[in-house]
C-alpha positions as CSV (number, residue, x, y, z in Angstrom):
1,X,0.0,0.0,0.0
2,X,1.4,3.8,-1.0
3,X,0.0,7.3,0.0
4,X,0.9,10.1,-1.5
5,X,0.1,13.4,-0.1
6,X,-0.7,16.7,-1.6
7,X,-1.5,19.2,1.6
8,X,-3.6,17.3,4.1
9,X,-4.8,15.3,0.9
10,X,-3.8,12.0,0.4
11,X,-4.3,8.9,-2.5
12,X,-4.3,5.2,-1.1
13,X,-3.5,2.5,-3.7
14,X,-4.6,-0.9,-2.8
15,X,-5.8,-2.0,1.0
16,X,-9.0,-1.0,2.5
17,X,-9.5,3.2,3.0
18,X,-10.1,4.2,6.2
19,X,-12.7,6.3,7.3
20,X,-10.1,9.6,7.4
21,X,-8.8,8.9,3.6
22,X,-10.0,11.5,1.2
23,X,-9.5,10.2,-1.6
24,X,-12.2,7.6,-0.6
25,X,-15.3,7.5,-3.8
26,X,-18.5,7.0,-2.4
27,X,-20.4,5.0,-4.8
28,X,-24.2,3.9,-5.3
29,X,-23.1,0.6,-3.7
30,X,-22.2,2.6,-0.7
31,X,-25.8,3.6,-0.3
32,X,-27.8,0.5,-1.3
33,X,-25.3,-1.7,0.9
34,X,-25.7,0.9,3.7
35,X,-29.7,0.6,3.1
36,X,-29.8,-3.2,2.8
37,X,-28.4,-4.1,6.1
38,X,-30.3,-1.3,7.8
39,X,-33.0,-3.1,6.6
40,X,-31.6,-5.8,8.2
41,X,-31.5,-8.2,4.5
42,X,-28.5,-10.8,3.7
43,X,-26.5,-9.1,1.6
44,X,-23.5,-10.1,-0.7
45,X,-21.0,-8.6,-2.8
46,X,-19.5,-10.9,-5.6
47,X,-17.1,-9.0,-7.5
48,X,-13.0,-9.1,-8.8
49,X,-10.4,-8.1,-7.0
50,X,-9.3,-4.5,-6.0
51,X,-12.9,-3.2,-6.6
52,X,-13.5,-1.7,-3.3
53,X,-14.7,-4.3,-1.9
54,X,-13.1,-4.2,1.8
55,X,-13.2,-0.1,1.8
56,X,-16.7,-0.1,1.2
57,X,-16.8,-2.9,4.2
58,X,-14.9,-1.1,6.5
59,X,-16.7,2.5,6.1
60,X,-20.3,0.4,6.2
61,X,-19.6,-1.3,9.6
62,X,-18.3,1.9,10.8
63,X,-21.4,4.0,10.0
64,X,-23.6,1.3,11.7
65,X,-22.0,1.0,14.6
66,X,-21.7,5.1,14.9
67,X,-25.5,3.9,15.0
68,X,-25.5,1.6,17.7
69,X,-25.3,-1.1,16.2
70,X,-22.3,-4.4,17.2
71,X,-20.2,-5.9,14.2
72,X,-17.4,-8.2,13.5
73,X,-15.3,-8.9,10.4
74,X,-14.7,-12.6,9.7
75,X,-11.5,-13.0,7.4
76,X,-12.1,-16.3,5.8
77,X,-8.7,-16.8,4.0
78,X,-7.3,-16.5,7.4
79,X,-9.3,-19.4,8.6
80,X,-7.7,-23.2,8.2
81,X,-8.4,-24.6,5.0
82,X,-7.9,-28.9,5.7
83,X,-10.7,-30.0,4.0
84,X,-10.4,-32.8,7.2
85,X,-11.1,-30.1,9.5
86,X,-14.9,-29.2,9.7
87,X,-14.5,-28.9,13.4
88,X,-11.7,-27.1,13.5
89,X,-13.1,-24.5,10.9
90,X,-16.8,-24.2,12.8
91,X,-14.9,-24.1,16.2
92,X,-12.6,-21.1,14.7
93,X,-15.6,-19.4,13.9
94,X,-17.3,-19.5,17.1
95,X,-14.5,-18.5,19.0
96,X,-13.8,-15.4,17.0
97,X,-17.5,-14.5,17.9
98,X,-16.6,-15.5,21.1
99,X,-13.7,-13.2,21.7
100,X,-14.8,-10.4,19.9
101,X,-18.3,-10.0,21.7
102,X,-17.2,-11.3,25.2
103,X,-19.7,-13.7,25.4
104,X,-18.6,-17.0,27.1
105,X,-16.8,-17.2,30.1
106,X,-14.9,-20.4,29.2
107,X,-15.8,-21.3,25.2
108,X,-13.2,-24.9,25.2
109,X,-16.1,-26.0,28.4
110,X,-18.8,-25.1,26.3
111,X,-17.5,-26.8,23.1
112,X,-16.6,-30.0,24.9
113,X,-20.2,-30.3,26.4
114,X,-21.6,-29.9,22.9
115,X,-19.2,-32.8,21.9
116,X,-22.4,-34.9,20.4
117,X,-23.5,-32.4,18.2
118,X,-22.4,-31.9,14.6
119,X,-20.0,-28.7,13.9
120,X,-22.8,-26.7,11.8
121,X,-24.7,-27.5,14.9
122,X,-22.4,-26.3,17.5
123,X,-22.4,-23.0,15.4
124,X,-26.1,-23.2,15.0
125,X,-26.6,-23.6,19.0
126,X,-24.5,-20.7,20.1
127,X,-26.1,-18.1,17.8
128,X,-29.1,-19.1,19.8
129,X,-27.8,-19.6,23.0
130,X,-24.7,-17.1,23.4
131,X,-24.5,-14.4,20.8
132,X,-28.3,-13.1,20.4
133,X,-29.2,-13.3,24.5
134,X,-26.0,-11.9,25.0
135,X,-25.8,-8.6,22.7
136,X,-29.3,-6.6,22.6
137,X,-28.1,-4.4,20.0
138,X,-28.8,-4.7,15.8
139,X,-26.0,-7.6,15.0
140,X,-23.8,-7.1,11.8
141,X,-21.8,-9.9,10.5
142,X,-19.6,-9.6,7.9
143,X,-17.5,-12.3,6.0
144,X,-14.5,-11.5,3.8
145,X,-12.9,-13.4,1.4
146,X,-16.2,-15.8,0.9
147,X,-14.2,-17.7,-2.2
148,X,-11.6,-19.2,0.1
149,X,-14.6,-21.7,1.2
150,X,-15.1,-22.5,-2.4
151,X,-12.4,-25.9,-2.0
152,X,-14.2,-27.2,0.9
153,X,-16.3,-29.8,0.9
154,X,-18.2,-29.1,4.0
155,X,-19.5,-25.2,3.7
156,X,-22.8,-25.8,2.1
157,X,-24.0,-26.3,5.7
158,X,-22.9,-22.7,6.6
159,X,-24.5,-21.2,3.7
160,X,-27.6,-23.0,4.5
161,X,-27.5,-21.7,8.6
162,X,-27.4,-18.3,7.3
163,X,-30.6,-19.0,5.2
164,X,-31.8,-20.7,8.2
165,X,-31.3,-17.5,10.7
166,X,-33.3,-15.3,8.4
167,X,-36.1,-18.4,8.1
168,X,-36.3,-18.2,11.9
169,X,-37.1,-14.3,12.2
170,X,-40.5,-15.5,11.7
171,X,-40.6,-17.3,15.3
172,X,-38.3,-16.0,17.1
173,X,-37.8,-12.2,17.0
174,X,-34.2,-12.3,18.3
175,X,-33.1,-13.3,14.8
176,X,-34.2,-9.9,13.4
177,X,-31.8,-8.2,15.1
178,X,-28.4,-10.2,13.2
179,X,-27.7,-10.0,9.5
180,X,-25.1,-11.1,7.7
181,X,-23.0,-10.0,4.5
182,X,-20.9,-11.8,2.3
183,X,-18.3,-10.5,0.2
184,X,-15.9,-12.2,-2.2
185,X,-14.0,-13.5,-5.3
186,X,-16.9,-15.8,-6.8
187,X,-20.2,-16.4,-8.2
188,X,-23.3,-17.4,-6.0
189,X,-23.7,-20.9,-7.5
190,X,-20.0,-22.0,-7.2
191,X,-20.7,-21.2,-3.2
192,X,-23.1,-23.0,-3.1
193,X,-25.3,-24.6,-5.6
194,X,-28.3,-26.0,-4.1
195,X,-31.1,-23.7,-4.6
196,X,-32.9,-25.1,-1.5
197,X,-30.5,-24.3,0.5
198,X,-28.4,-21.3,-0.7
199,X,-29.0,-18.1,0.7
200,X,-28.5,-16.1,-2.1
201,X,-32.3,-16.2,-3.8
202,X,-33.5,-14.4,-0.3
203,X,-30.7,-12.2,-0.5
204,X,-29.8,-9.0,-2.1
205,X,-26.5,-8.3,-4.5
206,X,-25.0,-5.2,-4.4
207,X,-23.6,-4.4,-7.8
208,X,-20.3,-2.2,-7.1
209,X,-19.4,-0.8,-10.3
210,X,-16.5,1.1,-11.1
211,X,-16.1,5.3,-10.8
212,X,-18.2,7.4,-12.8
213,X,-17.0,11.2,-13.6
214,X,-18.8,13.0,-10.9
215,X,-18.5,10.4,-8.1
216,X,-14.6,10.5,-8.9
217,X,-14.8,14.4,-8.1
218,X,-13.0,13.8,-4.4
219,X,-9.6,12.4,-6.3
220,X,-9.6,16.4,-8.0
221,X,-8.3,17.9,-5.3
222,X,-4.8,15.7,-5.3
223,X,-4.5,16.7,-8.8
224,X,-5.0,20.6,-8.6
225,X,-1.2,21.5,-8.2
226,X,-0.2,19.1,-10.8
227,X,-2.3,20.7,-14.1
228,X,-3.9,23.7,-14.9
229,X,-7.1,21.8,-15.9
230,X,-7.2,18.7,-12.9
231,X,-10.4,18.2,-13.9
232,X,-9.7,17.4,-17.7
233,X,-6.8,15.4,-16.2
234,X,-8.7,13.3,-13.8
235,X,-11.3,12.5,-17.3
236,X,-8.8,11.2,-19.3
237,X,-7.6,8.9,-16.6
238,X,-10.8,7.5,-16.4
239,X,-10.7,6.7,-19.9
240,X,-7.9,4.9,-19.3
241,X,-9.1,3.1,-16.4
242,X,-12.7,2.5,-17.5
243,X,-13.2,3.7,-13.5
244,X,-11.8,0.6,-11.9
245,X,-11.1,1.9,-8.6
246,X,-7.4,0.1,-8.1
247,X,-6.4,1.7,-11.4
248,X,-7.8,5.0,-11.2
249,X,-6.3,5.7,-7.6
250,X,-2.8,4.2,-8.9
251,X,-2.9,6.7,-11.9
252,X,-3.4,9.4,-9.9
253,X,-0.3,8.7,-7.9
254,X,1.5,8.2,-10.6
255,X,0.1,11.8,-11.6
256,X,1.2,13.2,-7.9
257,X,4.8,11.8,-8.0
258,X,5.4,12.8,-11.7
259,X,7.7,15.7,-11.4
260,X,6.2,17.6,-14.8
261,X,3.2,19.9,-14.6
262,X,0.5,19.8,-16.6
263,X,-0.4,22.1,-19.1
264,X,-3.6,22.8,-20.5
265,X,-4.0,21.1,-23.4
266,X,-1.7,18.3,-23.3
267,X,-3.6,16.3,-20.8
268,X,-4.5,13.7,-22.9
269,X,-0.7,13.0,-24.0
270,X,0.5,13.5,-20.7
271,X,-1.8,10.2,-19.2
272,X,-1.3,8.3,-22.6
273,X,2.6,8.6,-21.6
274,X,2.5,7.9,-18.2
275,X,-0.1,4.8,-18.8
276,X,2.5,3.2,-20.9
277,X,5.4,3.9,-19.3
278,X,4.1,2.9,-15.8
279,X,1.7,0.5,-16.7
280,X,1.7,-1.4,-20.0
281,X,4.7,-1.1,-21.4
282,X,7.2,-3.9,-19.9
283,X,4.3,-4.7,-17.6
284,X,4.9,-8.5,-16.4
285,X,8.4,-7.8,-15.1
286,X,7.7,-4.5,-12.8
287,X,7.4,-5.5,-9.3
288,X,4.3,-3.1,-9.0
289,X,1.9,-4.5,-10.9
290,X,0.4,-7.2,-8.7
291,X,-2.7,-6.3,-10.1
292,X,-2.3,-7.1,-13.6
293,X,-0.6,-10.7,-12.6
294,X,-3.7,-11.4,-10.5
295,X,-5.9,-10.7,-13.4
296,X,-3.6,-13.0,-15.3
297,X,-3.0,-15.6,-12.9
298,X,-6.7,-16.0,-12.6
299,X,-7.6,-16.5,-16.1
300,X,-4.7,-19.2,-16.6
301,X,-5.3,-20.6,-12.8
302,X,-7.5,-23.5,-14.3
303,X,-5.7,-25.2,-17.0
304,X,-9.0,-27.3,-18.1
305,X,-10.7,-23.5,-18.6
306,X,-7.8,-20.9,-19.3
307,X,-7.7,-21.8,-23.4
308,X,-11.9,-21.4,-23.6
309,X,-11.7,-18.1,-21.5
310,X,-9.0,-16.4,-23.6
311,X,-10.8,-17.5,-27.0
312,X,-13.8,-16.1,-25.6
313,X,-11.3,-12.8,-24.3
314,X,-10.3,-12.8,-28.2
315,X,-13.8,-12.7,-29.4
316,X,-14.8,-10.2,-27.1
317,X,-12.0,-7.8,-27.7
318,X,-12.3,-8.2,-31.4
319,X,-15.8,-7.5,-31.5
320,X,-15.7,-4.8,-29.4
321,X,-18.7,-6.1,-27.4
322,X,-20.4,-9.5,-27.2
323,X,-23.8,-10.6,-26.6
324,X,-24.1,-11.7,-22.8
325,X,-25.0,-15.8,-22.6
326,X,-24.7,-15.8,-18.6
327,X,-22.1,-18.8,-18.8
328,X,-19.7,-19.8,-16.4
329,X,-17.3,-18.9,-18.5
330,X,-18.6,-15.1,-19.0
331,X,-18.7,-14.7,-15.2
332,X,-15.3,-16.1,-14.8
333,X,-14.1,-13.7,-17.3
334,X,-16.2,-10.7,-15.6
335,X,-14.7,-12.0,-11.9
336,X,-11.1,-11.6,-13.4
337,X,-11.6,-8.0,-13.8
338,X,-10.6,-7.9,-17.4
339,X,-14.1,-8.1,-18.7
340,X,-17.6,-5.9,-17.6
341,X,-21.3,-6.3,-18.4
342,X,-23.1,-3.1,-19.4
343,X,-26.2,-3.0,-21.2
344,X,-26.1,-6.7,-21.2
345,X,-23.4,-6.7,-23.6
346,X,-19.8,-7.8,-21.9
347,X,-16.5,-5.5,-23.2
348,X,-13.4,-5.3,-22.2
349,X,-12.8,-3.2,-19.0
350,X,-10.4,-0.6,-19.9
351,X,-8.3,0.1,-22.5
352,X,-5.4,-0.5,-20.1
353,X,-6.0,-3.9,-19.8
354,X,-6.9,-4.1,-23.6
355,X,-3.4,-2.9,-24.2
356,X,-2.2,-5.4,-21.8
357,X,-3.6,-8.3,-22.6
358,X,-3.6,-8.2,-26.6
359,X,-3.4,-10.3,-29.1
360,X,0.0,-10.8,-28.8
361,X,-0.4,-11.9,-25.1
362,X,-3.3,-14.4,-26.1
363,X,-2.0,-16.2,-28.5
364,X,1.6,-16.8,-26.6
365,X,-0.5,-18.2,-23.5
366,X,-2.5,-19.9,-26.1
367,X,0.6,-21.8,-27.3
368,X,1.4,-22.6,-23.9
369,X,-2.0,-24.2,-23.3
370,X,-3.4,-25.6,-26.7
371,X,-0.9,-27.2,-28.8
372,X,-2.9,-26.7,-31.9
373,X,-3.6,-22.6,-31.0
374,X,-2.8,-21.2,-34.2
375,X,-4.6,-23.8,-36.4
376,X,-7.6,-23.4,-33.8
377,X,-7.7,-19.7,-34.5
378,X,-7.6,-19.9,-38.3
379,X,-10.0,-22.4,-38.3
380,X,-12.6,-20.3,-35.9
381,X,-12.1,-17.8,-38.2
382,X,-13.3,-19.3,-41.1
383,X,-16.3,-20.8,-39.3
384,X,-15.1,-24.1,-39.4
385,X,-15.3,-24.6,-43.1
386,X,-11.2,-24.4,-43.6
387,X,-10.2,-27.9,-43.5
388,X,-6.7,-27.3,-44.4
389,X,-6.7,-26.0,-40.4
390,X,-8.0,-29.3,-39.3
391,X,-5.3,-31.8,-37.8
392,X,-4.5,-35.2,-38.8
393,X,-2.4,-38.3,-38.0
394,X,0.6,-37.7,-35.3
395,X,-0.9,-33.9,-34.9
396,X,-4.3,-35.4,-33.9
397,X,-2.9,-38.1,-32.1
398,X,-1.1,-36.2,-29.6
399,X,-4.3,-33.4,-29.7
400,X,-5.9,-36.0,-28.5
401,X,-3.9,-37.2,-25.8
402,X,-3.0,-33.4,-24.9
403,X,-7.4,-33.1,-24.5
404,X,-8.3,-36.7,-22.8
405,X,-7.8,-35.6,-18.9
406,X,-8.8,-31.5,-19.7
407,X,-12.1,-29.9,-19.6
408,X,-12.8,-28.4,-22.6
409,X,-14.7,-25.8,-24.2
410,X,-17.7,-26.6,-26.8
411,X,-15.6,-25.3,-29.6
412,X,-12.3,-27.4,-28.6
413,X,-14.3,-30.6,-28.7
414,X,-16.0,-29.5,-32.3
415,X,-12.6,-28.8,-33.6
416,X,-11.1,-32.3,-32.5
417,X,-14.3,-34.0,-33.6
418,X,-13.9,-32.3,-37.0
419,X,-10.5,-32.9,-37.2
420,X,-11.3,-37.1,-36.0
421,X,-14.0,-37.0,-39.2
422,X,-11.9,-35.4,-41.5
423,X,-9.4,-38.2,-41.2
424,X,-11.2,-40.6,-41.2
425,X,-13.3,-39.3,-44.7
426,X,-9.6,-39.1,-46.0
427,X,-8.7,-42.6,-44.7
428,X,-12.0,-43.9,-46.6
429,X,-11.0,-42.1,-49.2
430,X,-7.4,-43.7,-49.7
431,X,-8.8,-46.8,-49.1
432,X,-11.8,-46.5,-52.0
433,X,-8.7,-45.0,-54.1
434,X,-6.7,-48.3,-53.0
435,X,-9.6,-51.0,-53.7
436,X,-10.3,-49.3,-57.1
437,X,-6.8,-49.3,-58.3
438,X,-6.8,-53.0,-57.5
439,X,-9.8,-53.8,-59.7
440,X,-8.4,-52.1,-62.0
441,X,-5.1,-54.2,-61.7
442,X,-7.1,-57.6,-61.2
443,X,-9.0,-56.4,-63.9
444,X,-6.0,-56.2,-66.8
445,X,-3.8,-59.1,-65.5
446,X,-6.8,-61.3,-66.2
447,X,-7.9,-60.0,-69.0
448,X,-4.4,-60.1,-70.3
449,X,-4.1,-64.1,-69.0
450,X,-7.4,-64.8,-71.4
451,X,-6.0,-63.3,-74.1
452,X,-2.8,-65.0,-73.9
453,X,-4.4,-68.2,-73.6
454,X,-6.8,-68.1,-76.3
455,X,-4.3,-66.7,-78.3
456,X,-2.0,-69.5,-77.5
457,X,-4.6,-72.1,-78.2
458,X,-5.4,-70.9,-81.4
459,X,-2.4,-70.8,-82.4
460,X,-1.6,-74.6,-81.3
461,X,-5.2,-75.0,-83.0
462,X,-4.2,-73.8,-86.5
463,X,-0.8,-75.8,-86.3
464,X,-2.9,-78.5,-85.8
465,X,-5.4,-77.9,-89.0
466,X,-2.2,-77.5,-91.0
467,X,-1.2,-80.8,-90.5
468,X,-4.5,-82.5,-90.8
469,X,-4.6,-80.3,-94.5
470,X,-1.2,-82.2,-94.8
471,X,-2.5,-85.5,-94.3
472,X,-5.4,-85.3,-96.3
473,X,-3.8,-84.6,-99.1
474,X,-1.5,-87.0,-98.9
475,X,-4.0,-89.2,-98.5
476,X,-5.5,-88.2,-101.4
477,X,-2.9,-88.7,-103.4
478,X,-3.3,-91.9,-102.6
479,X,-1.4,-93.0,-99.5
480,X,-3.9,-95.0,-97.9
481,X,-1.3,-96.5,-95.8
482,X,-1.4,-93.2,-93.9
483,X,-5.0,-92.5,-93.2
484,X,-5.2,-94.3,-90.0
485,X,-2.3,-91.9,-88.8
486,X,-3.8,-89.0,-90.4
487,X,-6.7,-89.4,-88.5
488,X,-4.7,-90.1,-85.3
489,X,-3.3,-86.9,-85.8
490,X,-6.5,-84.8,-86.2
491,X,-7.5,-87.1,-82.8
492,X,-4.6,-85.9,-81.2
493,X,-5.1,-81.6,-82.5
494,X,-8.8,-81.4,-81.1
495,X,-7.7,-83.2,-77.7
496,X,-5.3,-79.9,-77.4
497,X,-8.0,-78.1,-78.2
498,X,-9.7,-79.0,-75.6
499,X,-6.8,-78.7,-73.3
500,X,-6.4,-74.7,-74.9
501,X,-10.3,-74.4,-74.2
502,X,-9.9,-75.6,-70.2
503,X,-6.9,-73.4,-69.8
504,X,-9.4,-70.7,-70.9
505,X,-12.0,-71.7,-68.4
506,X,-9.3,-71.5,-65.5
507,X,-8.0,-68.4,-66.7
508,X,-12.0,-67.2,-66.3
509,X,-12.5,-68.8,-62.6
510,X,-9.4,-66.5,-61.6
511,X,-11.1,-63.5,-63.2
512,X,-13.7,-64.4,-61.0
513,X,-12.3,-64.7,-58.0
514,X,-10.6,-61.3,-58.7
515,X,-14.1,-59.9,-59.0
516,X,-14.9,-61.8,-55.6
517,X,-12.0,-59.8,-54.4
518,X,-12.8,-57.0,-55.4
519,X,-16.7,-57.3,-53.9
520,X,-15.4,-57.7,-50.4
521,X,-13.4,-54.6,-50.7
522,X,-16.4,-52.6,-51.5
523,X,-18.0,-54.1,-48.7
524,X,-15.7,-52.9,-46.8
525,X,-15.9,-49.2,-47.7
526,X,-19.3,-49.4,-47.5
527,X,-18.8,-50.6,-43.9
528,X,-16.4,-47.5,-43.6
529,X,-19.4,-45.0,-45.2
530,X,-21.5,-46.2,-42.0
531,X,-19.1,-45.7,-39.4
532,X,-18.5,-42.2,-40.4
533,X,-22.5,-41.9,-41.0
534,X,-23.2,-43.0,-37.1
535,X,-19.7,-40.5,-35.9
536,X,-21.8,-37.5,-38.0
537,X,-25.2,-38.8,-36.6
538,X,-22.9,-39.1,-32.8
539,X,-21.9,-35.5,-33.4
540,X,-25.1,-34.2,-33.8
541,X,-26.8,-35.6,-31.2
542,X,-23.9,-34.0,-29.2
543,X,-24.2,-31.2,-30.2
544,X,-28.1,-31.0,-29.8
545,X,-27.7,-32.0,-26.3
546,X,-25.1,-29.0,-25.7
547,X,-28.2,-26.5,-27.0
548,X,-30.6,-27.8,-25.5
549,X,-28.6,-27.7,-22.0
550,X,-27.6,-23.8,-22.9
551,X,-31.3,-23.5,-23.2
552,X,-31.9,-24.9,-19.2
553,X,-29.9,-23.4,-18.0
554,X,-30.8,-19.4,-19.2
555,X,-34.2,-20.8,-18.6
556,X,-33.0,-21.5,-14.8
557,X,-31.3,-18.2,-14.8
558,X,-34.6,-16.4,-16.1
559,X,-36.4,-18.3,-13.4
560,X,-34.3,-17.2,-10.7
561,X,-34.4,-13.3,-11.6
562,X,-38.2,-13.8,-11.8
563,X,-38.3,-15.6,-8.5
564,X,-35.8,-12.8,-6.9
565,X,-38.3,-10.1,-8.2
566,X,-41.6,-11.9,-7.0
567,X,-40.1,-12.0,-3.5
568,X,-38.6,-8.3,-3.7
569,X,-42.2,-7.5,-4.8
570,X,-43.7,-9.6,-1.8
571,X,-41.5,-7.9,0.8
572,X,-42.2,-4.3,-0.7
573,X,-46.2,-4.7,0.2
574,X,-44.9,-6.2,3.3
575,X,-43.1,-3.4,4.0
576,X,-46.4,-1.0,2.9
577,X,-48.9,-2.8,4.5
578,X,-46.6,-2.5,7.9
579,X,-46.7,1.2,6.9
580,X,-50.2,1.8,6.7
581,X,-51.2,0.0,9.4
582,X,-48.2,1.8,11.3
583,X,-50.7,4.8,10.2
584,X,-53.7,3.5,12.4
């Protein structure tokens, strides 16, 4: 954490601002989370890193207890995180209750006698027994760092006591008095996603969004003795920082401890410089820039997600701004920090981190994820209708074996299953080329064995005739003695006839069973056609499936923002009926 001071005026970059830091942006959050728990409602802020999140903590439990009211600050990523250690963890939290509020004379006796009941129990037992009889004032209980539960296997209990204290309020008035809030690193339904049990659909979220123009007016005053127009400078650092409190009050330092004033005019090439100097340029090896390697080391924390989440980063950046889905991946994305959702459209935050993480940066963590990245991209491109992108023997193979223990995105698995049916249609393909190439070669080398024997016979066939034409004449001249050989003769040329004529009949059954051959390797392609009909048919169905389980789930999602409304409806005629008859 840094301060800078100007005067009595000071900037604070990173760490929760006190209640005596003027720099300090008071926000609509700061009012509707103020309002919330004075209405005693759950509350929870979900939101990335270095958003205010703590600062707008701190100042809220401040104000209410300026009103009377008694609160406590559980820091959940101090607690122990053994997954083996539900006790330990529900025991923690009682006895920071404990020692905070002064309740229990001797809390290890009063665990040890409650030995029999389950941890969530325990915790259950002395909110009833201990910490409501023993404080009479409005209870606020805040929990920091919510996500550090999210690799536990036992807090879905905890999340369902808190939904249980606010069930109670209807029997036992004591519960009216204690609220909680819950603030964090995460998404509702990766707390907890039971909707029976989760508090979070009786609950109220408190959107904090980033610094608009006129709430940033308070950071002016650190900027008047550095510009003749601080107000023009403090605009153009919001474009730069889209408002994103971390980045904004940073920029402003960096403002303060620049030695060069100002002038009128030149504010928007005096930020652009200083932005890329002390911010983009070089960025991953300055020590100060923890917050750009937490937005990284988030996005590339989960292997089995990083390479979907930065094609999705691509697309969005490229576009400009993208149609909201409501996926996981979108509100991973939005709980980096790098991405926003305004107007239901997501963009990318600020043009610092668009400058930061470009495409450059994408496709080098790409190539450290996917080893078919640049292919992938090319082919996504094209729509998937450039097969020359599509992999194929040893590339596939170890695609494939890069992709079988990973989760991956829809579009990685219809890339590799396009890649899988491209081959094999090419393997098909050879082999149909193969099969006809041999019936082809079958084809002539009988053809050419027919030929040679008939030709062959015939010619053993006309040597024959000649020498019976011999004969007969000879006999006709009168040499009877020789007709009986004569004859044998002729005998002997139509036996080899026949011999010639069976040669020709063998030479026939081999061109059949070349056309038998030839038969089974059609079969066989055939067989091939159908294996690649049933992957296509496979494919779909997959695909169809993956639609129809989008569809759910924004169905589910619509659901829940219609059930959240119904019940904030409910409780507003609650609240005006208790108003009018207030009246009477």
């Amino acid at each position: 954490m840094r301060d800078s001071t100007n005067g009595s005026y000071g900037y604070q970059v990173g760490g929760a601002l006190g209640q005596d830091v003027p720099s300090y942006v008071t926000r609509a959050a700061d009012r509707q989370f103020y309002e919330a728990l004075q209405a005693q409602e759950f509350c929870y802020v979900l939101n990335s890193r270095q958003m205010g999140k703590s600062s707008l903590m701190v100042r809220t439990l401040a104000r209410l207890k300026s009103e009377g009211w008694e609160g406590i600050v559980l820091d959940f990523s101090a607690k122990d995180s053994q997954v083996e250690q539900a006790e330990r963890w529900y025991n923690g939290i009682i006895n920071q209750l404990n020692r905070h509020f002064g309740l229990l004379d001797n809390a290890r006796t009063w665990l040890k006698e409650r030995d029999f009941l389950s941890p969530v129990e325990r915790l259950e037992e002395f909110i009833e027994t201990a910490l409501l009889p023993g404080i009479n004032q409005r209870i606020v209980i805040f929990i920091d760092e919510i996500d550090s539960t999210l690799n536990l296997p036992f807090t879905d209990d905890f999340f369902a006591l808190i939904r249980a204290c606010y069930n109670k309020r209807a029997d036992n008035p004591n519960y009216k008095r204690l609220t909680f809030a819950l603030l964090g690193v995460a998404a509702p339904a990766e707390l907890i996603s039971d909707k029976k049990r989760t508090p979070f659909n009786i609950g109220q979220a408190i959107d904090l969004k980033g610094f608009g123009f006129e709430e940033a007016q308070p950071l002016v005053q650190g900027l008047e003795t550095k510009a003749d127009n601080p107000q023009a400078v403090l605009a153009e650092i919001l474009k730069w920082t889209g408002g994103q409190p971390f980045l904004t009050q940073r920029l402003c330092q960096l403002v303060v401890d620049n030695p060069e004033f100002i002038s009128a005019g030149k504010e928007a090439e005096f930020i652009d410089k200083l932005a890329h100097n002390c911010l983009i340029d070089n960025w991953e090896s300055q020590d100060e820039q923890e917050h750009l390697k937490t937005i990284r080391n988030r996005l590339l924390s989960n292997e089995q997600k990083a390479a979907y989440l930065l094609e999705l980063y691509r697309q969005i950046r490229q576009a400009g701004k993208l149609k909201s889905q409501n996926t996981s991946e979108e509100r991973d994305l939005q709980l980096s920090g790098l991405v926003v959702k305004r107007d239901d459209n997501l963009i990318v935050y600020n043009p610092i981190y668009e400058q930061v993480f470009n495409e450059q940066w994408i496709n080098t963590e790409l190539g450290k994820l996917r080893p078919y990245s640049e292919n992938f991209r090319f082919w996504l491109a094209s729509g998937g209708t450039d097969e020359s992108r599509l992999l194929r023997g040893n590339a596939l193979q170890k695609a494939e074996e890069w992709a079988r223990d990973k989760n991956l995105g829809y579009q990685d698995k219809q890339y590799l299953a396009a890649s899988k049916e491209k081959e094999i249609e090419e393997e098909i393909a050879v082999k149909q080329q193969e099969a006809a190439l041999e019936r082809e070669r079958q084809d002539r080398e009988a053809a050419e064995a027919r030929n040679q024997l008939l030709s062959e016979a015939n010619k053993k066939a006309q040597r024959r005739i000649s020498v019976g034409v011999v004969v007969l004449i000879v006999a006709v001249l009168g040499a009877a003695t020789v007709a009986g050989f004569a004859k044998q003769n002729v005998d002997k040329s139509n036996e080899q006839v026949k011999t010639a004529n069976s040669q020709v009949d063998k030479a026939n059954e081999k061109v059949k069973t070349a056309d038998a051959q030839v038969d089974t390797a059609n079969k066989r392609v055939q067989t091939a056609n159908s294996q690649v009909a049933k992957a296509n048919k496979n494919l779909e169905q997959a695909q169809i499936k993956i639609r129809e389980a989008q569809t759910k789930e924004q169905e589910a999602n619509n659901n829940a923002v219609r059930a959240i409304n119904q019940e904030q409806q409910a409780r507003k005629e609650v609240e005006d009926a208790k108003r009018m008859f207030g009246k009477y």
